[in-house]
NUNU-544755 format. One record per residue (C-alpha): x, y, z. Coordinates in steps of 0.05 Angstrom, whole numbers, plus 5000, padded with zeros to 4 digits. Layout:
// residues N
atom X:X	Y:Y	Z:Z
...
END
This chain:
// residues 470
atom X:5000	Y:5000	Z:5000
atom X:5027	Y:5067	Z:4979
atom X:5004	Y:5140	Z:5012
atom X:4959	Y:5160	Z:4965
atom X:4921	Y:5083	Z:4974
atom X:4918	Y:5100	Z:5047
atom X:4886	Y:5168	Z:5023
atom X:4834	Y:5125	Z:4986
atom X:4827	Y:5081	Z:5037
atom X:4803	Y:5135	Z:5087
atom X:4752	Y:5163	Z:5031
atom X:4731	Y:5103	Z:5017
atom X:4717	Y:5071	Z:5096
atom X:4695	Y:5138	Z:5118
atom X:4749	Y:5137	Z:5167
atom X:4747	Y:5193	Z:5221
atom X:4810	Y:5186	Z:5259
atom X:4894	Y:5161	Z:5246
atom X:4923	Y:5119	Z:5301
atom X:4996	Y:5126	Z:5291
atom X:5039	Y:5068	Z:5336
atom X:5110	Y:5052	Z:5350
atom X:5150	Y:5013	Z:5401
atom X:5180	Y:5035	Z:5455
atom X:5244	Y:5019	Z:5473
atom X:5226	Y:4962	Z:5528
atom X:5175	Y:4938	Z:5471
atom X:5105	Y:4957	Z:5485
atom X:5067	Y:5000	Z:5422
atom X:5056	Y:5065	Z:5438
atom X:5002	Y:5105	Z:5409
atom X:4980	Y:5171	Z:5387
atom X:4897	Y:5183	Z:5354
atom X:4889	Y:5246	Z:5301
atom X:4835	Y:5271	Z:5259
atom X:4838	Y:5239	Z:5193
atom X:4838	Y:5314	Z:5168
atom X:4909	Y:5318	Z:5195
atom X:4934	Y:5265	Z:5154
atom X:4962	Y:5289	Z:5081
atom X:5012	Y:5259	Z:5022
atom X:5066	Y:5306	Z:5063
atom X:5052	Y:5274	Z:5120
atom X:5084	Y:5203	Z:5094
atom X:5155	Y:5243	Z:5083
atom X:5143	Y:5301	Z:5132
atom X:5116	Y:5255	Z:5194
atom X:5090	Y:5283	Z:5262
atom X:5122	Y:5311	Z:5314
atom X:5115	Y:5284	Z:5393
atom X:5157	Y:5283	Z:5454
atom X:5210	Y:5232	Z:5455
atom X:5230	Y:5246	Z:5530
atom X:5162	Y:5216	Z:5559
atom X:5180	Y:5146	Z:5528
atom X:5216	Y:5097	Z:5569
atom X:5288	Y:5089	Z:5545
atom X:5289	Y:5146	Z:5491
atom X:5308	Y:5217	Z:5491
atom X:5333	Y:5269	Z:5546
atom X:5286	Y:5326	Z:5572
atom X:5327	Y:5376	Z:5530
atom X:5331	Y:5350	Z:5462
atom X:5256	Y:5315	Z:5478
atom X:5223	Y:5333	Z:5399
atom X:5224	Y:5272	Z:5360
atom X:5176	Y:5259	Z:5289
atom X:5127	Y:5202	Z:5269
atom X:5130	Y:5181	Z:5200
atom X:5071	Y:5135	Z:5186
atom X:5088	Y:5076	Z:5142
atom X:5042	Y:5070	Z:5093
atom X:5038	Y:4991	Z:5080
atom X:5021	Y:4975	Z:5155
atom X:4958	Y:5017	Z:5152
atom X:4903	Y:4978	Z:5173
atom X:4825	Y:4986	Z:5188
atom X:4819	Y:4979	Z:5268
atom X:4769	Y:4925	Z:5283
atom X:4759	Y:4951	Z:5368
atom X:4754	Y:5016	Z:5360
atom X:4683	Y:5049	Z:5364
atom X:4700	Y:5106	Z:5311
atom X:4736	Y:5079	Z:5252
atom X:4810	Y:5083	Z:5255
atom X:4857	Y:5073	Z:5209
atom X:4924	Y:5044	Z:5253
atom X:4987	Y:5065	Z:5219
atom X:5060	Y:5035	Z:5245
atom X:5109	Y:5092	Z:5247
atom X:5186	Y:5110	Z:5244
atom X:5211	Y:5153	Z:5292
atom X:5261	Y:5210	Z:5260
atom X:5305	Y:5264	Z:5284
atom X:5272	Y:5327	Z:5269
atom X:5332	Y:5357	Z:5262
atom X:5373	Y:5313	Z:5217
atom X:5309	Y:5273	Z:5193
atom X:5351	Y:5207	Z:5203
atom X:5320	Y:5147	Z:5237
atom X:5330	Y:5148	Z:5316
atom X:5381	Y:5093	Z:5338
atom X:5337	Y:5071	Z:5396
atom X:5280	Y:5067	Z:5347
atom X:5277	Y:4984	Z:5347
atom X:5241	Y:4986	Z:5283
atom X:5296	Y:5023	Z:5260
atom X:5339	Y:4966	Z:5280
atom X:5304	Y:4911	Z:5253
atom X:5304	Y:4954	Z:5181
atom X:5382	Y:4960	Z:5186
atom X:5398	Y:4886	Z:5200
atom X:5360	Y:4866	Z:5137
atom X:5399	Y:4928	Z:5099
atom X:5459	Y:4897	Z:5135
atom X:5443	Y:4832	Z:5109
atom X:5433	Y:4850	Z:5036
atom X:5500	Y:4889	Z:5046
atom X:5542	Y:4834	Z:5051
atom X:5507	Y:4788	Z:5008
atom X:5495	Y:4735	Z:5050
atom X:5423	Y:4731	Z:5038
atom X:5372	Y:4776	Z:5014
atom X:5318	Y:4753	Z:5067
atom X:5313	Y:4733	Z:5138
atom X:5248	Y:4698	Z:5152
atom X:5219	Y:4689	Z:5218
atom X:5164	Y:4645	Z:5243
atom X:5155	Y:4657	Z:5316
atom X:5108	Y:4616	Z:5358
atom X:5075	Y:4651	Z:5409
atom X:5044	Y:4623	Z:5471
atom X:5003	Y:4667	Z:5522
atom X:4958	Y:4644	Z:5574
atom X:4875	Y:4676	Z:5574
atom X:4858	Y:4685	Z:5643
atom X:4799	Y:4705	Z:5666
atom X:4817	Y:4757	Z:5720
atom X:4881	Y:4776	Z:5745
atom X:4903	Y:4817	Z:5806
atom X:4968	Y:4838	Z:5841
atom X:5000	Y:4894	Z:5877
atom X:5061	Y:4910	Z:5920
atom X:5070	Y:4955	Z:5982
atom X:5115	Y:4977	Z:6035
atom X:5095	Y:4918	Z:6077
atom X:5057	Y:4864	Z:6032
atom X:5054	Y:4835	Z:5959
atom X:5012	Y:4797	Z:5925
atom X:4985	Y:4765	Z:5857
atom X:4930	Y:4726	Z:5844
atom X:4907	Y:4702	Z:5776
atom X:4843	Y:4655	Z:5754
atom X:4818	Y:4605	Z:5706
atom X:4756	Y:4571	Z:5707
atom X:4802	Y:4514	Z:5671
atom X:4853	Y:4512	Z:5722
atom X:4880	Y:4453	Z:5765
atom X:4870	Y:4487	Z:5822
atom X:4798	Y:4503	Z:5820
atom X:4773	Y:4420	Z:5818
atom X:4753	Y:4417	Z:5878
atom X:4714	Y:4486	Z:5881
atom X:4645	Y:4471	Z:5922
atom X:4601	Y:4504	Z:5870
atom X:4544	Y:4497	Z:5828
atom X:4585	Y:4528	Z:5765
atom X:4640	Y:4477	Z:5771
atom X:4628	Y:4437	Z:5719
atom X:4694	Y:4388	Z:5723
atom X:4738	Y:4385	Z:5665
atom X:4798	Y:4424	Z:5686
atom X:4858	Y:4409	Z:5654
atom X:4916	Y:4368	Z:5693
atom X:4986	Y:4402	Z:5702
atom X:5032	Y:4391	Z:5635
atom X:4971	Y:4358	Z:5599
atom X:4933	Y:4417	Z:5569
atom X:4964	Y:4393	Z:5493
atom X:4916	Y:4389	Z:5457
atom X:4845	Y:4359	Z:5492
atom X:4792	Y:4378	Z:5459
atom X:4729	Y:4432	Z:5486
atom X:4690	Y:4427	Z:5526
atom X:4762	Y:4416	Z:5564
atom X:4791	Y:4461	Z:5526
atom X:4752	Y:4522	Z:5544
atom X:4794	Y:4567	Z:5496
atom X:4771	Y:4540	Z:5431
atom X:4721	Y:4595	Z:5408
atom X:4764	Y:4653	Z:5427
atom X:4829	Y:4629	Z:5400
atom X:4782	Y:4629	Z:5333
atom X:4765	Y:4692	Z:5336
atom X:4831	Y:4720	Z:5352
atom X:4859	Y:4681	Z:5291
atom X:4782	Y:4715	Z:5256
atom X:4814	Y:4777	Z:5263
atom X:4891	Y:4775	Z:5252
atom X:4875	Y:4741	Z:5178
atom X:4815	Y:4795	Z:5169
atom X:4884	Y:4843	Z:5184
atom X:4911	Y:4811	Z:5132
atom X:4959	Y:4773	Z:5176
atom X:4964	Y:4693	Z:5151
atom X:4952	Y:4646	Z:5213
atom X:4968	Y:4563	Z:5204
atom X:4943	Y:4534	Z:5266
atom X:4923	Y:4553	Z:5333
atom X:4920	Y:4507	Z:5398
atom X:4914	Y:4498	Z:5470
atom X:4985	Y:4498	Z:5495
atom X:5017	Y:4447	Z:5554
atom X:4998	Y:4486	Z:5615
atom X:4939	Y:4493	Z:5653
atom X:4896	Y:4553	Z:5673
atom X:4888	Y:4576	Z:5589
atom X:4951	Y:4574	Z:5556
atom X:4940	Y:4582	Z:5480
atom X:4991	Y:4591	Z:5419
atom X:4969	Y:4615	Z:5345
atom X:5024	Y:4606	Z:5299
atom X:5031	Y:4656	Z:5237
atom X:5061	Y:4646	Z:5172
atom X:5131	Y:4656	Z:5172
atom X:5151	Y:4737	Z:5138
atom X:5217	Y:4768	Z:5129
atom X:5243	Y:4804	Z:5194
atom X:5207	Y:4874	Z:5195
atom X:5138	Y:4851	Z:5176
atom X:5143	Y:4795	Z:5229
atom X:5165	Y:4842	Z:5274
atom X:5104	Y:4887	Z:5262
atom X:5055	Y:4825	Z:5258
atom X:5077	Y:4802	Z:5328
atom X:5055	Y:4867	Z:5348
atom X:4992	Y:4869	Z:5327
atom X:4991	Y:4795	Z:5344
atom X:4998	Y:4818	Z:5417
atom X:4947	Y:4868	Z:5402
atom X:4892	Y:4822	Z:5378
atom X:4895	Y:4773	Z:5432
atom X:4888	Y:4825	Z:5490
atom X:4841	Y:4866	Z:5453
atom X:4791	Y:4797	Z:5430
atom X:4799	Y:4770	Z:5509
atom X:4777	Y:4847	Z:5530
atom X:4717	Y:4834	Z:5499
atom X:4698	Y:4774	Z:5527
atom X:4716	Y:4804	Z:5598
atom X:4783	Y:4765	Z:5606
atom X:4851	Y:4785	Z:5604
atom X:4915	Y:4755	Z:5563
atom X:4987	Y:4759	Z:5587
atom X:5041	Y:4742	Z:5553
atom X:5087	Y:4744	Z:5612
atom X:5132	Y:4681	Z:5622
atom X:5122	Y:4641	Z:5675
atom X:5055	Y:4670	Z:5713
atom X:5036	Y:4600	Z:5742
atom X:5077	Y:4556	Z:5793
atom X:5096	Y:4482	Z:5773
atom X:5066	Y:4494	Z:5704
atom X:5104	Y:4510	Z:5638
atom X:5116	Y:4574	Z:5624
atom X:5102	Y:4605	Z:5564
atom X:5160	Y:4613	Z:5507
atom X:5165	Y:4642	Z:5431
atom X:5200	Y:4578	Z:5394
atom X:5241	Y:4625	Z:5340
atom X:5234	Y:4593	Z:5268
atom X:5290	Y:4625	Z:5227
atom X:5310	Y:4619	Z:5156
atom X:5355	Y:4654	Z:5104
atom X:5344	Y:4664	Z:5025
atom X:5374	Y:4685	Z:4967
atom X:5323	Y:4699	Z:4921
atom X:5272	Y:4636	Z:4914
atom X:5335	Y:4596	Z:4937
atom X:5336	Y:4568	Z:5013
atom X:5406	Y:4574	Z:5037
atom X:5396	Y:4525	Z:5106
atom X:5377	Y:4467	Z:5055
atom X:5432	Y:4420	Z:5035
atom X:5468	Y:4341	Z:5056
atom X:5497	Y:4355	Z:5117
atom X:5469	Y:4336	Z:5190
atom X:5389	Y:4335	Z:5187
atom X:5385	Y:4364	Z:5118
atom X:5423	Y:4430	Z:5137
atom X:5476	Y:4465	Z:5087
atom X:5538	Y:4483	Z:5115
atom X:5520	Y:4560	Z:5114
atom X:5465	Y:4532	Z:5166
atom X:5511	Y:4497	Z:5214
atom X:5548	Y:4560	Z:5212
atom X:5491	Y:4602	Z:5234
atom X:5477	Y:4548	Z:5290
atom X:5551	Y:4554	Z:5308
atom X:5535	Y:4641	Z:5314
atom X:5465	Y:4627	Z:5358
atom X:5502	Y:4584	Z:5403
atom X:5559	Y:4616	Z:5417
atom X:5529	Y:4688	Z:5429
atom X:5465	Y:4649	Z:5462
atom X:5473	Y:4682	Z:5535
atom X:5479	Y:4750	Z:5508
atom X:5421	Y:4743	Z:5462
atom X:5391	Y:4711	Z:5528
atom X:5389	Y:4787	Z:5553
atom X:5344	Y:4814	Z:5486
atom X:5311	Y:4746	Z:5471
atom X:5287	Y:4736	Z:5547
atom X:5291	Y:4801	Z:5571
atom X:5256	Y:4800	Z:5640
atom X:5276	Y:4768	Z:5707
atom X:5207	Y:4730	Z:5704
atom X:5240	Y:4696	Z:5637
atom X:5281	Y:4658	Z:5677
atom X:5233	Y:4623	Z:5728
atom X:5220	Y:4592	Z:5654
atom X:5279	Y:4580	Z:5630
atom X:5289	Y:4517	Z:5686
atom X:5306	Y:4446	Z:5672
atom X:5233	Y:4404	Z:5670
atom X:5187	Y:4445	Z:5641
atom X:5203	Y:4427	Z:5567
atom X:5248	Y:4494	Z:5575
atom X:5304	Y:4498	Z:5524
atom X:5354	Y:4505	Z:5579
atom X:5409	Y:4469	Z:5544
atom X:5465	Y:4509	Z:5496
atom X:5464	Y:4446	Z:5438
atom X:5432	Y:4432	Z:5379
atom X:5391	Y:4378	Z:5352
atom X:5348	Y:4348	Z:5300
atom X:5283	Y:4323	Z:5347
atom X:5309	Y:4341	Z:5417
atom X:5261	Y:4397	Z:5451
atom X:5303	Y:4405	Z:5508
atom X:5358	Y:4438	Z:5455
atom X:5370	Y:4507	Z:5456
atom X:5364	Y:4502	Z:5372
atom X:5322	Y:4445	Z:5332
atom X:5309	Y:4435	Z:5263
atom X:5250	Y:4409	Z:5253
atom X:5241	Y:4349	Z:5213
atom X:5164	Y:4346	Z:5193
atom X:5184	Y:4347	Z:5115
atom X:5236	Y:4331	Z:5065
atom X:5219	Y:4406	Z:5032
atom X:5288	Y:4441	Z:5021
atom X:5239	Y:4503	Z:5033
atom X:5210	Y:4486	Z:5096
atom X:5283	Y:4475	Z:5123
atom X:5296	Y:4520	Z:5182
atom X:5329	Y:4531	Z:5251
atom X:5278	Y:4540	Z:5315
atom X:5309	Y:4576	Z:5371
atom X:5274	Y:4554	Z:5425
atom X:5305	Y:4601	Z:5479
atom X:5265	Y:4658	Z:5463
atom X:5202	Y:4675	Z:5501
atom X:5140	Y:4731	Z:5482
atom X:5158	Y:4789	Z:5532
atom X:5224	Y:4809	Z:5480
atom X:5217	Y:4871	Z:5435
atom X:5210	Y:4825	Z:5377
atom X:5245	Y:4877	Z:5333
atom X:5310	Y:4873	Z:5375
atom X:5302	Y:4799	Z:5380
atom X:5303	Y:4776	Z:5312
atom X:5353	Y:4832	Z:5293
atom X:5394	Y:4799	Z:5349
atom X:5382	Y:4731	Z:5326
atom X:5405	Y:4749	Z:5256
atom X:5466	Y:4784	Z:5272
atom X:5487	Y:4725	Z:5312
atom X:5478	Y:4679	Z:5252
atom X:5518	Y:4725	Z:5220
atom X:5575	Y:4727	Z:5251
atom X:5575	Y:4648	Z:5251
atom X:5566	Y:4643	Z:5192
atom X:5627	Y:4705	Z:5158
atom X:5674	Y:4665	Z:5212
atom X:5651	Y:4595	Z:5204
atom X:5641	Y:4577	Z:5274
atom X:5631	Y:4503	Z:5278
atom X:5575	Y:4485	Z:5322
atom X:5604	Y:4413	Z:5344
atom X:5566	Y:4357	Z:5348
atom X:5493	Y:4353	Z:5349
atom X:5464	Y:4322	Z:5421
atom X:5405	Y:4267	Z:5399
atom X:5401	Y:4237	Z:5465
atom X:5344	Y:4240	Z:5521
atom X:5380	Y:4296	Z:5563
atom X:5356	Y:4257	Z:5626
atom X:5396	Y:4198	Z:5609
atom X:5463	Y:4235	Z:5602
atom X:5516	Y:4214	Z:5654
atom X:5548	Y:4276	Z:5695
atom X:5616	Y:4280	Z:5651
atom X:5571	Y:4286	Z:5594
atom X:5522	Y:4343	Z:5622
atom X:5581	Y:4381	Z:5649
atom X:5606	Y:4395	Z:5586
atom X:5541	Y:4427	Z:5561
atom X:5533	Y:4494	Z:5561
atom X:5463	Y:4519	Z:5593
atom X:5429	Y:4590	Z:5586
atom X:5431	Y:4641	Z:5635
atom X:5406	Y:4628	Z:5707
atom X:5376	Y:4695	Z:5716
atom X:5365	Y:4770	Z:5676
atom X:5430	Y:4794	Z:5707
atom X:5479	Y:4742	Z:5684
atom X:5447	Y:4759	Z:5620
atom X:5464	Y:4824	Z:5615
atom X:5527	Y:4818	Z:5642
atom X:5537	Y:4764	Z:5577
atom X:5514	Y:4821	Z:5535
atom X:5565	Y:4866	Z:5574
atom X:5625	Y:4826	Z:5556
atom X:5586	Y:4796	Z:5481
atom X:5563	Y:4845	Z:5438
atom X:5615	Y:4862	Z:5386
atom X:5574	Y:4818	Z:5336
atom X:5519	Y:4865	Z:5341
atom X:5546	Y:4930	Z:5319
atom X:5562	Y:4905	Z:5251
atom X:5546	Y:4954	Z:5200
atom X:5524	Y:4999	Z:5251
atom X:5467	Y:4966	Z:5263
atom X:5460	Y:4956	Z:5346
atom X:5492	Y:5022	Z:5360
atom X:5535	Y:5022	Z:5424
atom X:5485	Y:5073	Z:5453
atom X:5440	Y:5029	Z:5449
atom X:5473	Y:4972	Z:5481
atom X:5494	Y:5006	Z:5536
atom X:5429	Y:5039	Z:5548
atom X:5395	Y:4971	Z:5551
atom X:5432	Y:4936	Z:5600
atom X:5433	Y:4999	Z:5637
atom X:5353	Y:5006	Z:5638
atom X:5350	Y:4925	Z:5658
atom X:5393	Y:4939	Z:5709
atom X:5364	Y:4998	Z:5739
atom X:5296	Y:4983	Z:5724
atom X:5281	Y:4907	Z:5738
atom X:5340	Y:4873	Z:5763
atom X:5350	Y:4924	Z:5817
atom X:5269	Y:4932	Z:5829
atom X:5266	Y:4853	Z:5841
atom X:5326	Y:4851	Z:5885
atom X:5312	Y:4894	Z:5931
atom X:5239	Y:4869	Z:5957
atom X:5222	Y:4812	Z:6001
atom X:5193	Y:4761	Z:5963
atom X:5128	Y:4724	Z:5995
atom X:5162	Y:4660	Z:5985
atom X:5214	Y:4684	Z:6037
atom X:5160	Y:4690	Z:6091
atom X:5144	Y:4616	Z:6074
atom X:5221	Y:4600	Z:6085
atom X:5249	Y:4650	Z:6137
atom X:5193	Y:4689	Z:6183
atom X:5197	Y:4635	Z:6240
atom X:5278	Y:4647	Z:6238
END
């Protein structure tokens, strides 16, 4: 879509007001609603102005004017919005030198694929991310100077079998067994379908959706794999769907880690491909149908895993996932079938297109923007060095004796070790200028300040459980 089909687009729909969104820098959209009068062909090149210093991680009170410049093939019709809206993605500028903004992440994403195409590599990264979220139907939670507390529901959960009440009507779906029963135990059936409704009515190509493993309403909806900046967009509006859809049916979707105890957590398996035109470059003879240039990029993921750890699973809750027996990838090897492997490729067909990596550190609460750039520059670097990934790791992880497990590498433990991996592992990222060191810096900075320090320093109510009779 080009300006002047937006233009028609708003004559056409009657549309009465421009939504203009962008990520900040933790990675929540942002938003900003005009009258569809303000929007003009100048306003594709010219943008709109807003303050950059109110948005977490971006610009300094004096030099606080930043611009919006819509981009016109993201504009969509807004299907929750009482008025109709036409929702527009946006880069954010320098008014001054009309440059993109470094800590812009779409602006990030858009110079790893430049980057790519640079040093013709590839001309495409695709991404397939699979996102898992849990629908609950309330949630509550708060923190003072001398309590805390959370509390979420399900009317599918575990916990609520042996409820007293008329409306229990059984079913509830065991811990680690909520893949894939069918309604009326899985009670998520009828929204996922509607969520899915909308994304493809967006335009947005959906595959499958399912009840996930956990109990309590975890779901996934897998999309169609696109190249890095329109899957970064579409997992954005992804998010936005599913909280918007659950809204309306009065519940509430997170898409926060690990929000249940002694239940899988929920992750964002990374499928990741390069091309050359029509030509897959991760098909070829070696080990499970890979090319060379694909054990190379394995060899990059692994051995910059535990920084991309810190962009990829960038909240301390991420790591009360990442733990051994929950189906967590937890494990620094590779892998044809193994789950438990920080990277599998999958084997479901002999297709030299379908032939792909799957991260499976990941999980949903990264910026995806700075994730996948992340993930790309790491396969990068593997792959202009030829890191060799060593041997793939086909056994049941539980069987392995202790020699064996000692000498595999496992993700980070917790946020700050991951940040203090992207401290000491980040060279690979400023290639071609894309990760500046601003921005680096900046984001381990704002993690550390922010969350790390914020979760250290308060009781936890687990500690009553374990210390207040001391």
């Amino acid at each position: 879509m080009k300006p002047q089909d937006v233009l028609k687009l708003v004559k056409d729909k009657h549309v009465q007001f421009i939504d203009l969104r962008f990520m900040d820098f933790p990675g929540l959209w942002q938003h900003t609603t005009l009258p569809v009068t303000e929007l003009t062909l100048d306003s594709f090149e010219h943008g709109f102005g807003f303050d950059g210093s109110s948005i977490r991680g971006w610009q300094a009170i004096n030099e606080s004017d930043m611009l919006l410049v819509p981009v016109a093939d993201t504009a969509k019709i807004d299907p929750f919005l009482q008025h109709t809206t036409i929702s527009i993605i946006c880069d954010v500028r320098d008014p001054i030198t009309k440059k993109e903004y470094s800590r812009d992440p779409r602006s990030i994403a858009r110079k790893t694929t430049e980057y790519l195409r640079k040093i013709k590599i590839a001309d495409t990264a695709f991404f397939g991310p699979e996102l898992e979220f849990f629908i609950f139907d309330y949630a509550w939670y708060d923190q003072g100077i001398n309590f805390a507390k959370y509390h979420v529901g399900s009317r599918e959960g575990i916990w609520g079998r042996g409820d007293e009440d008329e409306t229990n009507a059984g079913y509830k779906i065991r811990l680690k067994e909520g893949y894939f029963p069918t309604p009326p135990m899985d009670t998520m059936q009828n929204i996922r379908s509607e969520m899915v409704a909308e994304l493809m009515n967006l335009g947005i190509p959906v595959e499958a959706h399912h009840h996930e493993v956990a109990t309590g309403g975890q779901c996934e909806i897998d999309m169609r794999y696109q190249d890095l900046v329109t899957m970064s967009d579409n997992v954005m509006m992804y998010k936005y769907v599913a909280k918007n859809v659950a809204a309306r049916h009065g519940k509430v979707v997170t898409f926060m880690p690990k929000p249940l105890f002694q239940d899988n957590g929920s992750g964002m398996h990374v499928h990741f491909s390069l091309w050359k035109g029509d030509k897959p470059l991760f098909a070829g003879n070696k080990y499970a149908g890979l090319s060379q240039m694909g054990l190379w990029a394995i060899g990059g993921i692994l051995r910059h895993a535990k920084a991309l750890c810190a962009l990829c699973n960038p909240t301390t809750n991420s790591y009360k996932r990442l733990v051994p027996g929950y189906e967590a990838p937890v494990n620094l090897v590779y892998s044809s079938r193994n789950r438990s492997a920080a990277i599998r490729i999958p084997m479901y067909s002999d297709n030299p297109k379908t032939k792909r990596l799957e991260f499976r550190c990941p999980d949903s609460s990264c910026n995806p923007y700075l994730a996948f750039s992340a993930i790309t520059m790491a396969a990068i670097d593997g792959i202009q060095n030829k890191l060799d990934p060593g041997d793939p790791l086909d056994k049941n992880m539980y069987h392995l004796t202790m020699d064996e497990l000692d000498k595999i590498g496992s993700a980070p433990g917790s946020l700050e070790e991951a940040l203090d991996q992207l401290e000491t592992d980040h060279d690979f990222l400023l290639k071609g200028d894309v990760f500046t060191a601003d921005v680096i810096h900046y984001w381990i900075k704002y993690k550390r300040e922010n969350e790390v320090d914020a979760i250290r320093m308060r009781p936890h109510p687990y500690e009553f459980c374990m210390y207040f009779d001391i």
